[in-house]
C-alpha positions in Angstrom: -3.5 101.7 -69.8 -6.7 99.5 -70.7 -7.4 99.2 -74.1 -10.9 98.7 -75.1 -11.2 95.7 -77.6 -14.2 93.9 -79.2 -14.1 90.0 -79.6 -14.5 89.0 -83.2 -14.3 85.2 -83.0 -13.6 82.8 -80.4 -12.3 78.8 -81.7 -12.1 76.2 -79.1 -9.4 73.4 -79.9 -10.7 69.5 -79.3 -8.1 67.7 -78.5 -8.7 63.7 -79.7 -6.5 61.2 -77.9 -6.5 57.8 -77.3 -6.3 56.5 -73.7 -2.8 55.4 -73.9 -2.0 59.0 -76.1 -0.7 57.1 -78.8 -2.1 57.0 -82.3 -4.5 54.5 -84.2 -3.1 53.0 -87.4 -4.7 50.3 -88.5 -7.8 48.9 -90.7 -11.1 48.3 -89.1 -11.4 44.5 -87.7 -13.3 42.2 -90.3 -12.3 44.8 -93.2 -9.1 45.3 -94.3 -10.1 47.9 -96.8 -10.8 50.4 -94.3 -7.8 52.2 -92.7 -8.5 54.1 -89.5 -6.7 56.7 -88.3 -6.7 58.9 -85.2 -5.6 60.3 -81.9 -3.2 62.5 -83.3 -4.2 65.9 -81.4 -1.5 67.8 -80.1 1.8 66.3 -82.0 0.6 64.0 -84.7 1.0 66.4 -86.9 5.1 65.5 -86.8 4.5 62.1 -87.6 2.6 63.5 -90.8 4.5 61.8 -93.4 5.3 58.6 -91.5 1.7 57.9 -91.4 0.7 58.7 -94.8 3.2 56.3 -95.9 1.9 53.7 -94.0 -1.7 54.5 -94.1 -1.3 54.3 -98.4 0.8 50.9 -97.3 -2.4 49.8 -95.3 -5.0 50.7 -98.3 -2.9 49.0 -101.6 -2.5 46.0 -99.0 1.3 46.2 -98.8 3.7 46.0 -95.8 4.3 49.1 -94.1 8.0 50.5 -94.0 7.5 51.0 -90.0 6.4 48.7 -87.0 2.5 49.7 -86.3 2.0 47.0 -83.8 2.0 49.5 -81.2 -0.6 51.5 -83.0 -3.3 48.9 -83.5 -6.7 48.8 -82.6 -6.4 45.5 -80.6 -4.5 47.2 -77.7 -7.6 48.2 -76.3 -8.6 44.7 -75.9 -5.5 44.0 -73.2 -5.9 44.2 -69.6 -3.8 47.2 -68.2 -0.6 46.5 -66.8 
């Protein structure tokens, strides 16, 4: 049976990757004091905690507890492989 229906609201979901779907973690190039994050559409929100810690590691200008080499903003400068 067809059931009639009226459309309240219709939300479109952005996704926001990076090219190589990982995340950004790291601080803007000439100032440490900014922290960038992103690219974390469709399962960043897993690494949640992770990247708090290391993002609040990043802004009081400690070490982070975890390797972010392969999250920094650099990697964009490399020729593909």
């Amino acid at each position: 049976a067809h059931v009639s229906h009226t459309e309240r609201e219709v939300v479109r979901c952005l996704y926001t990757t990076t090219p190589d779907t990982d995340f950004v973690v790291d601080c803007v190039p000439g100032h440490s004091n900014i922290v960038l994050l992103g690219g974390f559409s469709g399962h960043g929100f897993k690494f949640g905690p992770a990247i708090g810690e290391a993002a609040a590691d990043l802004v009081l200008g400690a070490s982070p507890q975890v390797p972010l080499q392969r999250f920094a903003l650099d990697r964009f400068n490399e020729a593909p492989q």
